[in-house]
KOLBA-407825 format. One record per residue: x, y, z of N, C-alpha, C, O in turn; residue in three letters. Coordinates in steps of 0.02 Angstrom, whole numbers, plus 50000, padded with zeros to 5 digits. Example, Ala and Ser with C-alpha at 12.3 -4.5 7.8 and 13.67 -1.06 7.14 Angstrom:
<nodes>
506604971650390506154977550390506604983550390507124983450423ALA 506424988850354506844994750357506455000250394506705005750402SER 
</nodes>
This chain:
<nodes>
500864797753464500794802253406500824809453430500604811053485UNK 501084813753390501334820853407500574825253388500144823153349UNK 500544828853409499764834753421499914838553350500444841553341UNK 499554838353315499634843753243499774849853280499474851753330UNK 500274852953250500424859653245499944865253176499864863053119UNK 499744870753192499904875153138500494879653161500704882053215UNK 500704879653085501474882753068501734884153019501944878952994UNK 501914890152976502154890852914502514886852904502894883852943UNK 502364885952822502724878452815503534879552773503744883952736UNK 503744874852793504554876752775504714876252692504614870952663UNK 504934881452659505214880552614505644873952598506004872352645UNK 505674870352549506244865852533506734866652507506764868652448UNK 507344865152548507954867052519508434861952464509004863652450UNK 508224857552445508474853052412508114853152339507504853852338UNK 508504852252268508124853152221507954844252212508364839652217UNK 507014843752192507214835352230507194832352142507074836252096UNK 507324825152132507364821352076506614817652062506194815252100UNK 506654818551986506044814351979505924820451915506194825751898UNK 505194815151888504774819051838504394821651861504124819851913UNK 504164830551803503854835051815504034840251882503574841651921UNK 504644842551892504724845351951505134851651878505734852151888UNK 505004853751847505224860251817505014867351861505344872151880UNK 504424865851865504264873851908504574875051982504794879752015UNK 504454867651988504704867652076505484868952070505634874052101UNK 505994866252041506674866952019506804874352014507184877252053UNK 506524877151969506424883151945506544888652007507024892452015UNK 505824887752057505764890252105506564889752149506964894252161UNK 506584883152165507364881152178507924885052186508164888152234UNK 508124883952108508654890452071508644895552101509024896952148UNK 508094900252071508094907052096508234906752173508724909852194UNK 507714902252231508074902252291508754903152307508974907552344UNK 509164897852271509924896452285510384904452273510844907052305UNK 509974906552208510414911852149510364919052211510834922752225UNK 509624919452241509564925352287509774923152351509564927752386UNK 510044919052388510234917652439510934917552451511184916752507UNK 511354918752379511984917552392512284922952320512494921252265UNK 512184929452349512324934352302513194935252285513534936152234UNK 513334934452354513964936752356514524929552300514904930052252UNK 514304924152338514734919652295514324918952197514634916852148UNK 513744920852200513614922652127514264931352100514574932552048UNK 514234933152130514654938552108515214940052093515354945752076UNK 515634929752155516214929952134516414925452072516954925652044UNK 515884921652057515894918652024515664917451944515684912651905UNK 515464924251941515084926651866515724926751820515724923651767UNK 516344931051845516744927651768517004922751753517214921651696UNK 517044918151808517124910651770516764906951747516894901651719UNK 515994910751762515544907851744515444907251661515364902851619UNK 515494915751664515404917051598516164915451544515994914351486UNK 516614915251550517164910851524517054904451504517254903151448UNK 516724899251543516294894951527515724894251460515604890951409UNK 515494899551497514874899751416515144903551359514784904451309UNK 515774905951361516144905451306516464900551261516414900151200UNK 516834896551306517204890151275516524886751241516464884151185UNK 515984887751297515434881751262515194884451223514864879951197UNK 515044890051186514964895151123515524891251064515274889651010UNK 516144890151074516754886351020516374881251022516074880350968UNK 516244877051069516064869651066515234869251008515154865450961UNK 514804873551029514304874450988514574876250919514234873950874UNK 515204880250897515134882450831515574874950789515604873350730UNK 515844872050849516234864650821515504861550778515364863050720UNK 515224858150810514444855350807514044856950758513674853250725UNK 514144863950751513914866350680513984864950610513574863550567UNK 514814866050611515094863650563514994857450554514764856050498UNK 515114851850599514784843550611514114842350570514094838250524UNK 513504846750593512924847650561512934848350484512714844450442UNK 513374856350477513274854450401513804849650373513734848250313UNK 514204847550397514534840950347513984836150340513904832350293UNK 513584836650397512904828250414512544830650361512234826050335UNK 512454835950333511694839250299512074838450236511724835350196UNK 512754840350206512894837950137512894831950130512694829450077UNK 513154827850187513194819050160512424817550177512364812650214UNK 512034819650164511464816950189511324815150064510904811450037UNK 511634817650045511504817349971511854807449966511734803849918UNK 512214805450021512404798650012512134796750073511934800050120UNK 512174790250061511824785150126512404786750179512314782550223UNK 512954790750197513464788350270512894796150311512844796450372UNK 512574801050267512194804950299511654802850360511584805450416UNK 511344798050333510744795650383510924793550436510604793150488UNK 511874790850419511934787750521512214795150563512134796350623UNK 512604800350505512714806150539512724809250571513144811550610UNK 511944810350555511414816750565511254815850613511434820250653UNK 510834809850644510774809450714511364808350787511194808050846UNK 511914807850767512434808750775512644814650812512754814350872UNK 512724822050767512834828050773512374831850785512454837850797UNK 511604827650781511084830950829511084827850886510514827750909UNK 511444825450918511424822050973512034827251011511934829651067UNK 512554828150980513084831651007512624837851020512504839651077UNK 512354841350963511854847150964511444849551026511384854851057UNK 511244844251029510574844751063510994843351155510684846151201UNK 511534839951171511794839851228512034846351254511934848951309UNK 512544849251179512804856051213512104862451230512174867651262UNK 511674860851209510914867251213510804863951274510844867651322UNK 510664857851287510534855151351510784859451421510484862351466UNK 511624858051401512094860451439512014871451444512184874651493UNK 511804873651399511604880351381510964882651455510974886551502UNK 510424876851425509844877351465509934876351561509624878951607UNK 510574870751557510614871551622510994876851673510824879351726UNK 511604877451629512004885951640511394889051665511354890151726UNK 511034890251635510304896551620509944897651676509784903251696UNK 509744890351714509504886751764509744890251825509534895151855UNK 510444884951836510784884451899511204892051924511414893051981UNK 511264896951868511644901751871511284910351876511494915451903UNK 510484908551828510114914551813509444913051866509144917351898UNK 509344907651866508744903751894508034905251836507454906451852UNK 508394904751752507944905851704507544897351682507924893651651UNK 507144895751692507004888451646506804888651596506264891151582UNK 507244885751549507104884851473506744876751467507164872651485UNK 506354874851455506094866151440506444865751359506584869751315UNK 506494858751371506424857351273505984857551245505434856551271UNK 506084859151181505704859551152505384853751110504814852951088UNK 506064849151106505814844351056505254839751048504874838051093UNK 505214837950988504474832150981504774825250995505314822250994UNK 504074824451011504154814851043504504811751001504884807151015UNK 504354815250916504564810250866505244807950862505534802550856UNK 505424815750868506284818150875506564815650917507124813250909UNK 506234815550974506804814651033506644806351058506814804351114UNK 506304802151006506434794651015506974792150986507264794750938UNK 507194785851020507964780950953507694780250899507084780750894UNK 508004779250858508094778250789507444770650783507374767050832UNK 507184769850741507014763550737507354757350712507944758950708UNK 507294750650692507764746650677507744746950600507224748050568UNK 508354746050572508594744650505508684752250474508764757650502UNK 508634750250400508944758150375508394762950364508414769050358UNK 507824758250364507174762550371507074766950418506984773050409UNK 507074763250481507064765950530507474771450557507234775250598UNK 507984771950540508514777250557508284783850476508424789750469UNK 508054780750447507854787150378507464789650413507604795550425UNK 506794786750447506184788650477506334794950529506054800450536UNK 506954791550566507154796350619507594802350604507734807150640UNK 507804801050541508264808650507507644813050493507574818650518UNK 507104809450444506544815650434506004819250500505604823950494UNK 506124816150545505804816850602506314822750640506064827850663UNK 507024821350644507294827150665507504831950618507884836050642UNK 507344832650551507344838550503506794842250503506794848350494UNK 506154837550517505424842150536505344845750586504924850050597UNK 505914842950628505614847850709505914851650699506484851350675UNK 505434858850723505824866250709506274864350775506814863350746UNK 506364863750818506744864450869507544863350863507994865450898UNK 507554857450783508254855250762508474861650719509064862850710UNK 507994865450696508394872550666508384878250706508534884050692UNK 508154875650763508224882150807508954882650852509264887550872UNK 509104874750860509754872150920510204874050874510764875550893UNK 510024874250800510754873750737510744882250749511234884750776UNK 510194886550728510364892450724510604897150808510734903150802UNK 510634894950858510894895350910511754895050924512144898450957UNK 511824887050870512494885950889513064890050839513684890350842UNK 512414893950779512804896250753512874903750771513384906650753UNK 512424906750804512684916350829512594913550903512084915950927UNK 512904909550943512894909351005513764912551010513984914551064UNK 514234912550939514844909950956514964918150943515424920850974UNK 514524922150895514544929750879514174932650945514564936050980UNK 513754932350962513304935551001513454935051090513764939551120UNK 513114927951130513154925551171513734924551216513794925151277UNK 514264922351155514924919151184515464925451217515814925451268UNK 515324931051161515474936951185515394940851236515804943451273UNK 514634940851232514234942851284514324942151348514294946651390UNK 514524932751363514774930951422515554929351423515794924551453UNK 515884933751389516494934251413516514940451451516854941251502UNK 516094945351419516424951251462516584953651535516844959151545UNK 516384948451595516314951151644517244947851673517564949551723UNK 517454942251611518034938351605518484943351598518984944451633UNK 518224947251538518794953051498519034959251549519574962051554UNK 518434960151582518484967351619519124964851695519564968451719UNK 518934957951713519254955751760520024955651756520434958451792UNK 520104951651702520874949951673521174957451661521664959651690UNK 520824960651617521234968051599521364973751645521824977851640UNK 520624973351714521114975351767521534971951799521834974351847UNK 521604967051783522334962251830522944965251800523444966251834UNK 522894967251709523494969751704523714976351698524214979251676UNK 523104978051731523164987051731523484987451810524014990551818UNK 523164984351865523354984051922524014979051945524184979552004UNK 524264975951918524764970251938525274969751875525624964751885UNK 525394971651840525694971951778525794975551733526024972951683UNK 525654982751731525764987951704526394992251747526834995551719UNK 526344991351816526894994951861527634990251831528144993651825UNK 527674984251816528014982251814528384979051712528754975051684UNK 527974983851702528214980851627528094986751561527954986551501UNK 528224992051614527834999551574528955002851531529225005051480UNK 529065000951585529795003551581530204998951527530565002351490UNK 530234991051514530414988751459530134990651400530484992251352UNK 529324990551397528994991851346529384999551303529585000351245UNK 529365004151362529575011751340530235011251298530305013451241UNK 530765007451342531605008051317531565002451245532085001951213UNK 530864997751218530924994951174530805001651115531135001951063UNK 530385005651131530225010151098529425007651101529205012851077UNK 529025004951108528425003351109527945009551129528115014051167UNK 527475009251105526805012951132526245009751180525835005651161UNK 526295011851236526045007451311525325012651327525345018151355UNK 524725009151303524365012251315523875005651363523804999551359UNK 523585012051416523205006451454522415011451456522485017351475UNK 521815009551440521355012251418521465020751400521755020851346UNK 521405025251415521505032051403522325035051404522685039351378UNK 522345028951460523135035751497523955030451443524085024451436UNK 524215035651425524995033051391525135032051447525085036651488UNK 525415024251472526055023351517526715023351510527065018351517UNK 526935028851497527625030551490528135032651559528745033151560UNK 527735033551607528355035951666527705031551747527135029051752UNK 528345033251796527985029551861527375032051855526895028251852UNK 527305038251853526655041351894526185038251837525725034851859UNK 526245039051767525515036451739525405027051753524885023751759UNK 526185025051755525955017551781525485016051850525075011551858UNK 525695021251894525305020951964524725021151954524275018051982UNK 524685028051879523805029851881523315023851858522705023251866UNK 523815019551826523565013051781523165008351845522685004851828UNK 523335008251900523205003951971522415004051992522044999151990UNK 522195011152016521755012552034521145010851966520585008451977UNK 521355012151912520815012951844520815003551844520314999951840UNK 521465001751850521364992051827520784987951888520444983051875UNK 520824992451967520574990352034519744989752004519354984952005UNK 519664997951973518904999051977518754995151920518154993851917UNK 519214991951857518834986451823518864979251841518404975751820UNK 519374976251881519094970951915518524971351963518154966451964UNK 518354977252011517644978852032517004978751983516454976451997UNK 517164981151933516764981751868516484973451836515924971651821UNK 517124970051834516874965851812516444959251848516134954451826UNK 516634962051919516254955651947515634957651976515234953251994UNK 515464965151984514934969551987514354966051938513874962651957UNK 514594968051857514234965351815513884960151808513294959951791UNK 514274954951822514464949251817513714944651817513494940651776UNK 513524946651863512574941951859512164944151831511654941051817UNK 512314952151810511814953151758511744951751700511224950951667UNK 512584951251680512564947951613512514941851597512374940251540UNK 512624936151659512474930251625511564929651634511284924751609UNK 511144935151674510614934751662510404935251593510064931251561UNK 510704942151568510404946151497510674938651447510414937351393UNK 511334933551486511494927051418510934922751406510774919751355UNK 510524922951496510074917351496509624918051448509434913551411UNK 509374925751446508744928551429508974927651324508534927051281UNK 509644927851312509724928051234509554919551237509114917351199UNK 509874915651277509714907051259509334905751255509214901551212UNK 508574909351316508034906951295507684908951242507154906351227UNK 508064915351197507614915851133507744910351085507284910051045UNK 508114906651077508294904351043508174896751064508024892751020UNK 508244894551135508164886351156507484885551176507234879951170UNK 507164890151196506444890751215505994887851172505934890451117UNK 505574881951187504934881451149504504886651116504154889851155UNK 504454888851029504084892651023503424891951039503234886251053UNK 502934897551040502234898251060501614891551028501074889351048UNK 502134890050961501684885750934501874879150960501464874650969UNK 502444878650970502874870851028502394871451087502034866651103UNK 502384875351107502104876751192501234874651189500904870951225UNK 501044878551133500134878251105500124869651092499704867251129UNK 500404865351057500614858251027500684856451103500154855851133UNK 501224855651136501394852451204500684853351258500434848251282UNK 500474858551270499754858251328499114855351294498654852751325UNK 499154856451212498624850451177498734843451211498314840051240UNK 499144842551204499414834551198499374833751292499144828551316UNK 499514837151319499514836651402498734836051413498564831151446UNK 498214840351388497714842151404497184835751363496594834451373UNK 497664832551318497324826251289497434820951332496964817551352UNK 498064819651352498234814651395498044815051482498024809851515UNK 497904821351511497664820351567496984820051558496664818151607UNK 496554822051491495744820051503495804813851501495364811451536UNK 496264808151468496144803451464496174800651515495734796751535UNK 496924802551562496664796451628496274801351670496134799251726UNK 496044807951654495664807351721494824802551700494484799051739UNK 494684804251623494154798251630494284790851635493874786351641UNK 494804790551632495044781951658494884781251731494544776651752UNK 495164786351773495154785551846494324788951857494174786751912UNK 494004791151844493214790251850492954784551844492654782051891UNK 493024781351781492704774551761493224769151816493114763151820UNK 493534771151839494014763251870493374765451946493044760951972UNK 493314773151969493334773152026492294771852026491994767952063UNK 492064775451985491484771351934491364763651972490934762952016UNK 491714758951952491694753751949491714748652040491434743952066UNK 492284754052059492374752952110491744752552168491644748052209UNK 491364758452158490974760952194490374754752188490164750952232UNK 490184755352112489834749452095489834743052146489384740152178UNK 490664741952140490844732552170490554733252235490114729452256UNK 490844739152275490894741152355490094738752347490004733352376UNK 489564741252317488764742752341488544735452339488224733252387UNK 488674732152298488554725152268488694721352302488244717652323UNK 489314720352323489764715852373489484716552453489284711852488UNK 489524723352470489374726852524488434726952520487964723252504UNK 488574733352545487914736052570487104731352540486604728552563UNK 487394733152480486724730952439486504723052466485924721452481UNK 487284716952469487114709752514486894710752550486464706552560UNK 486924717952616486624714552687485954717952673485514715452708UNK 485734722652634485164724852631484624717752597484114716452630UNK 484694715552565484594708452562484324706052587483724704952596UNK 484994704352610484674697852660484394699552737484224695052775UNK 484354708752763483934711352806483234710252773482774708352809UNK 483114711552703482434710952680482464702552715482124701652766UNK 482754698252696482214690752701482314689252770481924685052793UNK 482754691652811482664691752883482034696652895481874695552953UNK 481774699652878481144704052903480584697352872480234693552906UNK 480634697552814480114690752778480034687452826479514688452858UNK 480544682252850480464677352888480144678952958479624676652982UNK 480614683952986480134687853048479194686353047478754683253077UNK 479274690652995478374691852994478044685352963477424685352959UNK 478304681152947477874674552946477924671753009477514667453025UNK 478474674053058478444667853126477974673553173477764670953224UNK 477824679353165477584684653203477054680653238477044680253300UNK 476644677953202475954674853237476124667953279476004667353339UNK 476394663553244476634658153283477124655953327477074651353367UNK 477644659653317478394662053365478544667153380479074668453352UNK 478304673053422478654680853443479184680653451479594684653430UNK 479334673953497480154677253494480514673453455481104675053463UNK 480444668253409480914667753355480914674053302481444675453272UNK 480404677153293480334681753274480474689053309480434693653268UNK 480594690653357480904695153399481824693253361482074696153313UNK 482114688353397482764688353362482824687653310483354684653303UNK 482494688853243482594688153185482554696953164482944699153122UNK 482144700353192482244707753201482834710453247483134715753237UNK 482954706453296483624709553309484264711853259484594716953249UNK 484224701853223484824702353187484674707053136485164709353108UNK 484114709053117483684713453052484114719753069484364723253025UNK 484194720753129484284730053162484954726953156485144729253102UNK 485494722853181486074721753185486284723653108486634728453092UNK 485984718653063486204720152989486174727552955486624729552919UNK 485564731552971485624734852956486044742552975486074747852945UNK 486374739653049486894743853056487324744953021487504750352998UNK 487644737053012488364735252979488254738952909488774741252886UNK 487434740552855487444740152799487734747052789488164749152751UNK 487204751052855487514760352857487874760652862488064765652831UNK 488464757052900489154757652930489804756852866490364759452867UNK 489464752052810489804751252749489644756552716490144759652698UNK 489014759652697488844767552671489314771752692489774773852658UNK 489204773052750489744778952797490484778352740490714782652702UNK 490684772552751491304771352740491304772752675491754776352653UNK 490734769752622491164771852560490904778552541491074780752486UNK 490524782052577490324790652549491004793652605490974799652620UNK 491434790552625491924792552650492514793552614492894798452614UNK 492534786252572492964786352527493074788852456493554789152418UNK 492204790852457492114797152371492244803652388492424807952349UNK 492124804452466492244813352488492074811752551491514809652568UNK 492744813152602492744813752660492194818152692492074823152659UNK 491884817652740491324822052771491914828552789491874834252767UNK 492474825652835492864831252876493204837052832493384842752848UNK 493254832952762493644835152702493224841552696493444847052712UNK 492444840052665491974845052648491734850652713491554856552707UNK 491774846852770491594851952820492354855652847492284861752845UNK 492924854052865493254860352880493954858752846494454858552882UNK 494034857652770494294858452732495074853452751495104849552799UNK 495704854552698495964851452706496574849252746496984844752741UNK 496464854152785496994855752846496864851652897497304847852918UNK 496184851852927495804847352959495724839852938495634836052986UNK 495744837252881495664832552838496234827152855496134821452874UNK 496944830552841497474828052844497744827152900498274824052907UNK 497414829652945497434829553043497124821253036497414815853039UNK 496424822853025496114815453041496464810353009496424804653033UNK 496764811352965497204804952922497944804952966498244799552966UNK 498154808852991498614806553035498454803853121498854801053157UNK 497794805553137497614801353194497574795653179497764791453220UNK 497264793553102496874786253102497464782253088497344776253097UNK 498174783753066498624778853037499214776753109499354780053159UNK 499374772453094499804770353175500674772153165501134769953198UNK 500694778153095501264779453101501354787053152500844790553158UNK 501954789253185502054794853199501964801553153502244802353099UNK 501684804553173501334809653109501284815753112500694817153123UNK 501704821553106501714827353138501404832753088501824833953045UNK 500944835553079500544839453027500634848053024500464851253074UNK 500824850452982500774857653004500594860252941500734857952886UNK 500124867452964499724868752863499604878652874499384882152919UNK 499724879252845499664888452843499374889552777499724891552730UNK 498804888352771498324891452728497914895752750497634894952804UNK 497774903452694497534909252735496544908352691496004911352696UNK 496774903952661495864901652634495804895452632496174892352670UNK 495224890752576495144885552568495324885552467495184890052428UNK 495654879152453495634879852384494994876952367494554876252410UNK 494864874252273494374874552248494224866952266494714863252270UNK 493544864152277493464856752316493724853952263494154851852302UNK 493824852752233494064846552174495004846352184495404841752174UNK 495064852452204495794852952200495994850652271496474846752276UNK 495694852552321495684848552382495714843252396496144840452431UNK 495134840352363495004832252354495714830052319496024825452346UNK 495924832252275496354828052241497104829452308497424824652330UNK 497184833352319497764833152353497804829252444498234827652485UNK 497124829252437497004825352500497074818152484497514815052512UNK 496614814752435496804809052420497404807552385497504801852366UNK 497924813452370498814809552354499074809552422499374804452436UNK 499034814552476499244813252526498924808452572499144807652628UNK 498354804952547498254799552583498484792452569498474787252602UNK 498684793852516499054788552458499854787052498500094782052524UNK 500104793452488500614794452511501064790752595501564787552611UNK 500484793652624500524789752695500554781352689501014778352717UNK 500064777852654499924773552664500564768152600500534762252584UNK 501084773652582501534770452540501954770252589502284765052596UNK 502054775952638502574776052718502334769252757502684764952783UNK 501654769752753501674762452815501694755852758502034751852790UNK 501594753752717501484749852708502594747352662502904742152674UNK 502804752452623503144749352577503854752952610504394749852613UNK 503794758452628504354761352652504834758352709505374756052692UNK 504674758352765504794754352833504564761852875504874762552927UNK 504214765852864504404773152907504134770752956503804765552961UNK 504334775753007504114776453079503734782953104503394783653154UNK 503914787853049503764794853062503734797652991504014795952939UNK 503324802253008502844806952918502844813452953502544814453007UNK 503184818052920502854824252921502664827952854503004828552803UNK 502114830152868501614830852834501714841052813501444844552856UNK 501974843952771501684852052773501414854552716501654855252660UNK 500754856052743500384863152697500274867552677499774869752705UNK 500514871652628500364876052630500034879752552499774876252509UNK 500114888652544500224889652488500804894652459501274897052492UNK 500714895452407501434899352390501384901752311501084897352279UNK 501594907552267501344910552224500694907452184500754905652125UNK 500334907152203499524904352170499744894552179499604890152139UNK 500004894252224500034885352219499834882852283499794886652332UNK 499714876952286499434874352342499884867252351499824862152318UNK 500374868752411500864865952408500844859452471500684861052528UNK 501004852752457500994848652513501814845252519502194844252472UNK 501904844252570502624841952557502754836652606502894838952662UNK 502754827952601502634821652636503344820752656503704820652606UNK 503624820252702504324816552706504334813252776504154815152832UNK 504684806152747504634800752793505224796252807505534793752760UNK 505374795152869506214791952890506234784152859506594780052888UNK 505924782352809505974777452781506514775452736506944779752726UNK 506564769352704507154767752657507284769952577507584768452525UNK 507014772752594507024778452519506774773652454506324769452455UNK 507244775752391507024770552335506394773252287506294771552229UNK 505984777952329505264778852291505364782152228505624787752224UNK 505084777352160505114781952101504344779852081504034774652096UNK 504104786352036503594783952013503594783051947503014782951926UNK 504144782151890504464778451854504084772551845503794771151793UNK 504084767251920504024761751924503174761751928502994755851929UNK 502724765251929502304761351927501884763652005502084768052042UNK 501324759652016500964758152068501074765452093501444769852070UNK 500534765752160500314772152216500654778652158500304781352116UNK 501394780252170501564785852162501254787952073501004793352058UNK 501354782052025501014785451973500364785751962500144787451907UNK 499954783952019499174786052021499004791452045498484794752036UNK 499764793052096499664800752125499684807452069499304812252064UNK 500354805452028500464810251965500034811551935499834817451933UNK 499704806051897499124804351861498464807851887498134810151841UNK 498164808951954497844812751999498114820151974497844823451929UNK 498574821752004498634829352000498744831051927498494836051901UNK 499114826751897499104830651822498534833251792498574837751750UNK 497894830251813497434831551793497384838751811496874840451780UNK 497554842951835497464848251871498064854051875498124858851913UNK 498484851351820499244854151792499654851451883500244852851896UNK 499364849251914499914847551975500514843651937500554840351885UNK 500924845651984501724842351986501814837452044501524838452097UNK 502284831252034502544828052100503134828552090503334828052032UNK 503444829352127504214829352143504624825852200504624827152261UNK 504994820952163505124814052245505924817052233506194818352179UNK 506194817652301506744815952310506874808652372506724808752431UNK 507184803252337507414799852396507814793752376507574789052343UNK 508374793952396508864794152407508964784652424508534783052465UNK 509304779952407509454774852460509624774652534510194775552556UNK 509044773252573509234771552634508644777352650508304775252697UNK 508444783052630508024787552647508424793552634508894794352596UNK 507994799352690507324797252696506894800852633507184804052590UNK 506374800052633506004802752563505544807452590505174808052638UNK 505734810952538505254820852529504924819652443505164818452387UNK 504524820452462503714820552386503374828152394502964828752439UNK 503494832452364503404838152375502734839152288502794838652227UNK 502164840652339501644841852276501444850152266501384854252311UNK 501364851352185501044858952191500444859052158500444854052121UNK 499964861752152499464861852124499174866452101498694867452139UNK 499174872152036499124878152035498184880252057497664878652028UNK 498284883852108497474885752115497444894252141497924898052149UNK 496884895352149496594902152202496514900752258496094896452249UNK 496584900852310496274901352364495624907052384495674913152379UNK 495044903452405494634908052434494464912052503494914912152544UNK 494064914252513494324920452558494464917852615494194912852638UNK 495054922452649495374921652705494984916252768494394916452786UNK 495414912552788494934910252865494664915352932494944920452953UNK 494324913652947494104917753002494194913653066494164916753119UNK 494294907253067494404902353139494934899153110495084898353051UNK 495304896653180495824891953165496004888953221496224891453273UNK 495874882353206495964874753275496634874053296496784869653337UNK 
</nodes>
């Protein structure tokens, strides 16, 4: 096994797959968007040419909508509607990800659970699901989008297209097409200057240069200022957002009191099963002792032995499970140290490294210690790994762990078991998990956990 390192911990360069990784993605983006200025710069007017055409494609959809919303006065409306909110709701999709991968802006959906389930069965069921997507404001927000995305937006992100193309024909095509235009009799104007003879065509060169400079100059700011119009419009309003952390803040009290009462219970079995049997039956081994005391010392001598034997084993089960409600090492030198001892005790290769400049809040500790102990023990047991590295750190108010292991990849927590007890854990605590992995391997589980850190360390092992 390799000696823990401390070591700033490495950024991740991969945006990974799975649920709840929006912030981390997010973070992502902007990485990619500031790391690679130059090919963002060459690439802003095709970008934005793009979110033009898809501006036509939105105002197609529209029209789709309201044909769905007049036939909705006959029964062919109800199969429609969800229909052309489906087209709807893909091209905003496609809006939100532009927004993403290009601005590094994240827009979430907005929609309701109600909305964004299938239809139910029969004609009921599909009525149920037309009034369900006529109630959600979010279906008049994607409609009123697709309808001034095509005035506003679409424009907006053409221009860095327009400035490009029109110096192409100020610079490459004005020298050469100024002299037919003239002998047609035409009026050849190229922004300010009449091109009527060589010299003003020449002057046309330099003015067309500095607007293809112009336009690719621009070029990221405006599909920023597009992101920033999409998200007025695709963005969850305040009252979507107020509705969505109700419903989060309902559903993680619920399992975190589920996972109290399971772990409740647990503790219970452990004392019952455990400790509490040998304490027991040390009591009637002492009983028996002290009735042979007078007539047998030393049957009674070894009946106190085994008394002291038992009652090792009973502390030794204590140890263990006040180990397993809160590590001693956990509470005494926090979780840097914590996750050291969990990579001595496991027989995989385990290389640890953690750059925290405080300690977070114990509950938030605890929880990220016990997913990364979770974690490990999904490497040895289900993965095939051979090797875990383990990094800690923090990063704008988050407290970041990041597991990756040369194993056979496959891990979703989709499915169930370890990884959705880990989610389930941090959600309680707005944490995120985020798995990337791949068939064949290897797998990266990258956790955040929004906290404070407290004051700086003063020692470090």
């Amino acid at each position: 096994m390799n000696a823990p390192t401390d070591s700033p911990t490495a950024t991740p360069t991969d945006v990974p797959a799975g649920a709840q990784a929006d912030g981390h993605a997010a973070g992502q983006a902007n990485a990619q968007v500031n790391a690679r200025p130059r090919a963002a710069f060459l690439a802003a007017p095709g970008r934005g040419l793009l979110l033009f055409l898809l501006s036509f494609r939105a105002a197609l959809i529209a029209l789709l909508m309201a044909a769905a919303g007049c036939l909705l006065a006959v029964v062919a409306g109800v199969y429609v509607l969800p229909t052309a909110t489906a087209s709807l709701r893909r091209t905003a999709a496609a809006a939100r990800s532009y927004a993403l991968r290009w601005s590094g802006r994240t827009i979430p959906e907005p929609y309701s659970p109600e909305s964004a389930a299938a239809p139910g069965p029969g004609f009921r069921g599909r009525l149920r699901h037309n009034l369900a997507l006529l109630r959600d404001p979010a279906t008049w927000r994607d409609l009123a989008w697709s309808v001034a995305e095509p005035c506003v937006g679409g424009w907006l992100a053409l221009l860095p297209a327009g400035l490009v193309v029109y110096g192409v024909f100020g610079a490459l095509v004005q020298p050469f097409v100024w002299r037919p235009i003239d002998r047609a009799g035409g009026s050849n104007w190229y922004t300010f200057i009449h091109v009527h003879t060589t010299g003003t065509a020449l002057l046309a060169v330099p003015i067309g240069v500095a607007l293809i400079a112009a336009g690719f100059a621009v070029g990221p700011a405006v599909l920023r200022r597009h992101a920033r119009w999409t998200a007025s419009l695709l963005a969850p309003t305040r009252t979507a957002r107020l509705e969505r952390r109700v419903s989060h803040l309902t559903g993680t009290r619920a399992d975190a009191t589920d996972t109290q009462a399971a772990e409740l219970r647990r503790i219970e079995r452990d004392l019952h099963d455990g400790a509490q049997a040998r304490l027991v039956a040390m009591g009637m081994t002492i009983d028996n002792a002290e009735q042979l005391l007078g007539t047998d010392p030393e049957a009674a001598r070894a009946l106190l032995v085994t008394a002291r034997e038992t009652s090792s084993k009973a502390l030794a089960e204590m140890r263990d499970l006040v180990r397993g409600i809160h590590p001693p090492v956990l509470a005494d030198r926090g979780i840097a140290d914590a996750v050291r001892a969990l990579a001595l005790d496991t027989m995989l290769d385990v290389e640890v490294s953690a750059d925290l400049p405080g300690r977070p809040p114990a509950p938030i500790e605890s929880a990220a210690y016990f997913a990364i102990s979770e974690l490990l023990t999904n490497a040895a047991k289900h993965s095939g790994a051979s090797r875990v590295d383990i990094a800690v750190g923090n990063r704008d108010g988050l407290l970041t762990a990041e597991v990756t292991d040369n194993g056979r990849g496959g891990a979703d927590a989709s499915a169930g078991g370890g990884l959705r007890g880990v989610a389930r854990r941090l959600a309680t605590f707005d944490g995120t998990l985020a798995i990337d992995s791949p068939g064949g391997g290897p797998t990266t589980i990258h956790l955040e956990i929004p906290c404070a850190l407290s004051s700086p360390r003063t020692s470090s092992s």
